[in-house]
TIMARMAR-814537 format. One record per residue (C-alpha): residue number from 1; x, y, z. Coordinates in steps of 0.02 Angstrom, whole numbers, m for minus. Example, Ala and Ser with C-alpha at 12.3 -4.5 7.8 and 13.67 -1.06 7.14 Angstrom:
2
1, 615, m225, 390
2, 684, m53, 357
***
This chain:
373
1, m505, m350, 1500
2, m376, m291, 1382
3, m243, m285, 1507
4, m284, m427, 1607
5, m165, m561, 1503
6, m37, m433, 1507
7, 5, m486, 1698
8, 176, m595, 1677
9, 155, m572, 1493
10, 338, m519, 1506
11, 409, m635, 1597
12, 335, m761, 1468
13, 396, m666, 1328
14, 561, m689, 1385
15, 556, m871, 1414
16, 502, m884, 1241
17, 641, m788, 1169
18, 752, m902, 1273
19, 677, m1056, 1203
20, 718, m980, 1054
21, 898, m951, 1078
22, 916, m1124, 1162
23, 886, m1205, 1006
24, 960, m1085, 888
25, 1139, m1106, 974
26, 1131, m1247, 1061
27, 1094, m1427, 967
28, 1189, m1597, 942
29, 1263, m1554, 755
30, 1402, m1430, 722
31, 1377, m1242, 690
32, 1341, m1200, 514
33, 1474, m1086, 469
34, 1436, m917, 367
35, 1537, m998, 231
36, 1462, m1141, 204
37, 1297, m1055, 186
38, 1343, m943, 42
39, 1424, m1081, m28
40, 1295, m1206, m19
41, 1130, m1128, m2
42, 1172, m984, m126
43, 990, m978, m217
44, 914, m947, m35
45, 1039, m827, 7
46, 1006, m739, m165
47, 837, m720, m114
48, 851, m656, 56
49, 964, m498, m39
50, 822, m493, m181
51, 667, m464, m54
52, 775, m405, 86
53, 839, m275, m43
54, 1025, m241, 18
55, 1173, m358, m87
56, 1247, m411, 73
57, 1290, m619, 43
58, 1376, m655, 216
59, 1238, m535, 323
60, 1085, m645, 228
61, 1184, m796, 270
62, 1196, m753, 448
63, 1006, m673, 438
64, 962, m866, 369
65, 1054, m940, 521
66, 983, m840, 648
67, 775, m857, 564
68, 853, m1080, 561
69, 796, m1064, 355
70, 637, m960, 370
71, 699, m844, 196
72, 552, m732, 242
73, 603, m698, 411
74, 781, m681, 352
75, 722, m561, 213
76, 640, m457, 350
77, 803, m451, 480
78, 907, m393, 310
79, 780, m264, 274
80, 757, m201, 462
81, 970, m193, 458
82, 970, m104, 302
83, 831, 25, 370
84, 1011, 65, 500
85, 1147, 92, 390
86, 1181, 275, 319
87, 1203, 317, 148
88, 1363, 372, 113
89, 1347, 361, m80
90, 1227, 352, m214
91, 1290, 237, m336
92, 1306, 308, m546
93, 1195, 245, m672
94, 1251, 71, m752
95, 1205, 28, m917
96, 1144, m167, m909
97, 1254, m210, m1076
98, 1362, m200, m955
99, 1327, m358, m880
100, 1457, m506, m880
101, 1353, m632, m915
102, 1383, m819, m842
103, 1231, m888, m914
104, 1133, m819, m1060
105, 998, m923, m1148
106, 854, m852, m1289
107, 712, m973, m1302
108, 638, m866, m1444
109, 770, m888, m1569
110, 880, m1037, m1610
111, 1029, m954, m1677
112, 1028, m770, m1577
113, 1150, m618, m1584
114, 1290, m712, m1501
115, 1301, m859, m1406
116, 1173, m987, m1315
117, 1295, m992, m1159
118, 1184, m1122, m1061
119, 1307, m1111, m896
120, 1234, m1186, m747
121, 1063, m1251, m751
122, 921, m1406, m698
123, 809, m1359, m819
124, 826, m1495, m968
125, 839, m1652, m797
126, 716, m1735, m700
127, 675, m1691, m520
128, 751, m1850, m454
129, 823, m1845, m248
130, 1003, m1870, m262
131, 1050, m1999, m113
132, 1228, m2025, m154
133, 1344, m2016, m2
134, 1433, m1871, m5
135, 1607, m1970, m5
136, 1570, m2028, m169
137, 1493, m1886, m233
138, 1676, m1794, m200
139, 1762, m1939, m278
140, 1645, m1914, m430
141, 1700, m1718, m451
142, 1876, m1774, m453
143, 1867, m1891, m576
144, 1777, m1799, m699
145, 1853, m1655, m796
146, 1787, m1463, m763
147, 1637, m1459, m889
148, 1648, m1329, m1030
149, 1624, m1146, m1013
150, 1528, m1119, m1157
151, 1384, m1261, m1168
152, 1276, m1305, m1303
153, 1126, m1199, m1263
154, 974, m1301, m1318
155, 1057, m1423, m1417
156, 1112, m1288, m1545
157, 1219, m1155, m1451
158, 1396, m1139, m1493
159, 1505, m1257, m1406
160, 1667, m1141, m1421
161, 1711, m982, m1307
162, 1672, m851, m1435
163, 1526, m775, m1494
164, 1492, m743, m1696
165, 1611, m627, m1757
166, 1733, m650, m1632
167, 1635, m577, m1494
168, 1628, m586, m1321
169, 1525, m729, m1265
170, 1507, m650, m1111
171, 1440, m481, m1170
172, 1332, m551, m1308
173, 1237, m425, m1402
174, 1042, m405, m1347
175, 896, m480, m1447
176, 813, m307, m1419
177, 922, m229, m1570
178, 888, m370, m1673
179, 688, m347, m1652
180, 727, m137, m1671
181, 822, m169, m1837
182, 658, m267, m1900
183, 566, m142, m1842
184, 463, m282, m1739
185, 445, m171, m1567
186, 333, m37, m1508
187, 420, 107, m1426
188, 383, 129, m1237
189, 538, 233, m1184
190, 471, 396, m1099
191, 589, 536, m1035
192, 493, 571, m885
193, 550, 406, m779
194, 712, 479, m777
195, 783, 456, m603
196, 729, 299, m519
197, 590, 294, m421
198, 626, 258, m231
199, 522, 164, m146
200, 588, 178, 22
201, 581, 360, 44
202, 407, 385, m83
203, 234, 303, m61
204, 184, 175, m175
205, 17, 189, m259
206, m34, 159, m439
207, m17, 289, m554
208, 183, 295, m516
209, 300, 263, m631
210, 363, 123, m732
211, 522, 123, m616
212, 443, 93, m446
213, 340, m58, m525
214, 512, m134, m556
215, 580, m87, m407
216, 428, m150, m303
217, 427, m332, m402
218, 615, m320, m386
219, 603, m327, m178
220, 433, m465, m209
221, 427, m613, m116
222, 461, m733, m257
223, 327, m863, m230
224, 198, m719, m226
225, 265, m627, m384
226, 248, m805, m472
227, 79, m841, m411
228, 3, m689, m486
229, 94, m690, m633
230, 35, m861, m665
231, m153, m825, m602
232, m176, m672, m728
233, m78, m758, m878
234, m200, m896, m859
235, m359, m803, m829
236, m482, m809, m931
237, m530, m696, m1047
238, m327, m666, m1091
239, m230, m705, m1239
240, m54, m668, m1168
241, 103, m756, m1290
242, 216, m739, m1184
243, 400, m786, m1241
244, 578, m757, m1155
245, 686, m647, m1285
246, 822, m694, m1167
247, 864, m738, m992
248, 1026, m670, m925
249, 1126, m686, m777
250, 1296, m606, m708
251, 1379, m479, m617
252, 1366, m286, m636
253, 1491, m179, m584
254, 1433, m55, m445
255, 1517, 127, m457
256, 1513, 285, m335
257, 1603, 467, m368
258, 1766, 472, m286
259, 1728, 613, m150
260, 1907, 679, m209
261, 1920, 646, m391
262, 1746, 654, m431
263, 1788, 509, m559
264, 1684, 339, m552
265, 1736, 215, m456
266, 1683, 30, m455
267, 1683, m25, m286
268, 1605, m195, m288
269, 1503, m320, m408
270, 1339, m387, m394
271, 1255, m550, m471
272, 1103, m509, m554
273, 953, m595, m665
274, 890, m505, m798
275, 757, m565, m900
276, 678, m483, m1085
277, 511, m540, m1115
278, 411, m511, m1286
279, 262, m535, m1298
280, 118, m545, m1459
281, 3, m377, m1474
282, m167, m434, m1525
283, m285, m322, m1453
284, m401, m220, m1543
285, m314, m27, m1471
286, m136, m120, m1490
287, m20, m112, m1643
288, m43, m279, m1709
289, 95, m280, m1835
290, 224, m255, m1690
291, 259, m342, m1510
292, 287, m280, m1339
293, 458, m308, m1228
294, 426, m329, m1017
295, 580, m307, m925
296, 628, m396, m759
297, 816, m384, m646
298, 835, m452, m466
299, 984, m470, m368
300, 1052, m650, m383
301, 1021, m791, m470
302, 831, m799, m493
303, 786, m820, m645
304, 616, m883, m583
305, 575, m709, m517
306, 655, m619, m645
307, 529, m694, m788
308, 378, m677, m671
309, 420, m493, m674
310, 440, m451, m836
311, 296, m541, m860
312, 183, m449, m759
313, 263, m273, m807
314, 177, m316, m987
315, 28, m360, m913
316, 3, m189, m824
317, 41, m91, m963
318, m76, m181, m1088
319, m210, m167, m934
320, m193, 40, m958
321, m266, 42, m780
322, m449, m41, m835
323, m412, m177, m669
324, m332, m208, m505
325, m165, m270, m574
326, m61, m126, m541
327, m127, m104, m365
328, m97, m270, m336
329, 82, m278, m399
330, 129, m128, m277
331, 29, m170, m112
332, 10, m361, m125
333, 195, m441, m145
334, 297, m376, m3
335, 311, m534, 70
336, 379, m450, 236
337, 238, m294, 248
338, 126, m470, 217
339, 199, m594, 353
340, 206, m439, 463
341, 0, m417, 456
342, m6, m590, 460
343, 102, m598, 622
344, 16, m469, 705
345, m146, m592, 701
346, m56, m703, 868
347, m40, m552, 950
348, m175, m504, 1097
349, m339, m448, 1022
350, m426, m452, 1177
351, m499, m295, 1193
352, m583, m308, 965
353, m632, m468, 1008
354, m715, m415, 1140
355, m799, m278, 1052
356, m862, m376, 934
357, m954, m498, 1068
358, m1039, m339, 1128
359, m1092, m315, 966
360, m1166, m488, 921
361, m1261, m461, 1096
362, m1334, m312, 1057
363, m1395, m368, 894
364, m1480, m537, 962
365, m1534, m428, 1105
366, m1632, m304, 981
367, m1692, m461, 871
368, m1768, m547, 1024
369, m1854, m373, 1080
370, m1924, m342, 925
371, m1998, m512, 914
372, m2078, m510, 1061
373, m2181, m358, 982
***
C-alpha cells in the first residue's frame, strides 16, 4: 500500500514544481529587482539573515523573491546555502562598545550616559494605512528638509549631535557602568563561556552554556521568540519587572587575521540590534538589594526580537533549571527545524496510517470477542 501512490508520483511532482516556476517568473507586473527589495522591504530582509543566520542582504533578498514573501521559507533557502559555503576565516572577537549606533533609546532613565538618539522609529504614531499615491508621497520628501540626526528621544533627549561631555553620540557610553558604579547589579560573568558556543557543529540541549542560549534565540523565528517571551512574562505565578536599560542599533565592524600579516582586518560591517534588559530581583534565594541585566543581539534591525531575547535569557537564569524554559528556548524556536516537521505532515503517510487502522481493528476486534464471553 505504501508504494501504490508512488506510481506517477514523479511526474506530478514535477508539474508541481513547474506550476511553481510559472508563477514565480512569469506574471503581468514587472520583476522585482534585488535592489528594490533591500531597499524597500529591509525589516523582512533583516529577518531572513537573523533566522537564516548568514549577513548576506542581496542573497535574502533574492531567497524572499524566489519563497514570493514566505520569510520562513526564505530563512530556510539562506540557511540550506549557508550549510554550502566553506569557512575560510573565523572572524576576531568584537567588543559591542564598538557598535556605531544609529538609534539608541533607554526607557529606564530620562537623562542616560549620553544621548537619547531616537533615529528612525513608529513607535510614538498610530497604526494608520498610508494611501497616499506614491507621486505625492515623492513630492512630499522633496519638499521637506532631511529631518535631524540627533532627535529628541522621548521628548527629553538632546536635540544636538553630541553627547554630554562632548562625546560621541554615536558611541554613547552603556547604562551597564552606570548601574556597576551604584553598585545596583549582580555579577553573572563566568570564565568558563569563553569561546562561543557553536551551534551548528555542537548539539543543543539544556545544561549548555549561556552562549548557545543566545546564539539559539539569536537564529529564533521572531514571532515564536515573542510568543514565549510574552506567555511566561505573563504567567501566573511570576513577578517579572521587566525594563529596557537600553535598546541599540548599528553596525559592527567584522574583522579576520590577514593570512599574511596576521594583523586584524575589518572586512565588512554588519547592522545589528542589541538590547540590555534589567530586571527587579525579588525572590526569596535572589539578592534583593540588587537587579539582574538579560542580554539580547540579532542581525538587523529587530529590535522586537532583540528585547524578547534578553528577556527570556533572564527568565532562564532566575528559573535555575526548576521548569521547561530552557528546553524550550533551545528545541522550540527554530522556526525552520519547526516548518520542516510541520511540512513533512503533507507528505505520504500511507503505510503509519495504515498501521494505525490495523491497530484500531484489532482492538474493536478483541473488545467484541471478549464481550461475547
Amino acid at each position: 500500500m505504501g508504494y501504490s501512490g508512488a506510481s506517477g508520483g514523479h511526474e506530478a511532482i514535477l508539474a508541481a514544481e513547474k506550476l511553481v516556476e510559472r508563477r514565480r517568473y512569469g506574471g503581468a507586473s514587472d520583476w522585482l529587482g534585488i535592489d528594490q527589495i533591500t531597499d524597500r522591504l529591509r525589516l523582512a530582509v533583516d529577518r531572513i539573515m537573523g533566522e537564516g543566520g548568514l549577513w548576506a542582504p542581496e542573497l535574502a533578498a533574492r531567497a524572499l523573491r524566489q519563497s514570493e514573501g514566505d520569510v520562513q521559507e526564505a530563512a530556510q533557502l539562506i540557511r540550506a546555502h549557508r550549510s554550502t559555503l566553506p569557512r575560510v576565516a573565523y572572524s576576531e572577537p568584537v567588543h559591542a562598545d564598538e557598535l556605531k549606533v544609529s538609534r539608541r533609546i533607554s526607557p529606564a532613565f530620562r537623562n542616560p550616559p549620553g544621548s537619547q538618539l531616537l533615529g528612525r522609529t513608529l513607535d510614538y504614531v498610530g497604526r494608520l494605512l498610508d494611501l497616499m499615491p506614491e507621486e505625492q508621497a515623492k513630492a512630499r520628501l522633496q519638499e521637506e528638509p532631511e529631518p535631524a540626526v540627533n532627535g529628541h528621544g522621548h521628548g527629553h533627549g538632546h536635540g544636538h549631535g553630541h553627547g554630554h561631555d562632548g562625546e560621541d553620540p554615536r558611541r554613547p557610553p552603556r547604562l551597564l557602568g552606570l548601574l556597576r558604579s551604584m553598585d545596583m547589579l549582580v555579577d553573572r560573568r563566568q570564565d568558563g563561556d569563553a569561546e562561543p558556543y557553536d551551534i551548528t557543529r555542537s548539539p543543543v540541549r539544556p545544561g549548555i552554556p549561556r552562549s548557545a542560549r543566545l546564539t539559539a534565540m539569536a537564529r529564533a523565528e521572531t514571532g515564536a521568540l515573542v510568543h514565549l517571551w510574552y506567555s511566561n512574562t505573563f504567567q501566573p505565578g511570576r513577578h517579572n519587572h521587566e525594563f529596557p536599560g537600553e535598546v541599540r542599533h548599528g553596525t559592527l565592524p567584522v574583522r579576520v587575521r590577514h593570512p599574511l600579516t596576521g594583523n586584524p582586518v575589518t572586512v565588512a560591517d554588519v547592522r545589528v540590534t542589541e538590547v540590555e534588559t534589567i530586571d527587579d530581583l525579588d525572590r526569596a534565594e535572589e539578592d534583593r538589594t540588587r537587579l539582574d541585566l538579560g542580554y539580547g543581539m540579532c542581525f538587523g534591525h529587530n529590535e522586537r526580537k532583540a528585547i524578547a531575547m534578553a528577556g527570556l535569557d533572564l527568565l532562564v537564569h532566575r528559573e535555575a533549571g526548576r521548569g521547561d524554559l530552557e528546553q524550550e528556548v533551545l528545541l522550540t524556536l527554530d522556526g525552520i527545524e519547526a516548518s520542516g516537521f510541520l511540512e513533512h505532515l503533507k507528505l505520504p503517510h500511507y503505510v503509519d496510517f495504515r498501521s494505525v487502522l490495523d491497530r484500531k481493528r484489532a482492538v474493536r476486534a478483541a473488545a467484541e470477542k471478549e464481550a461475547v464471553r
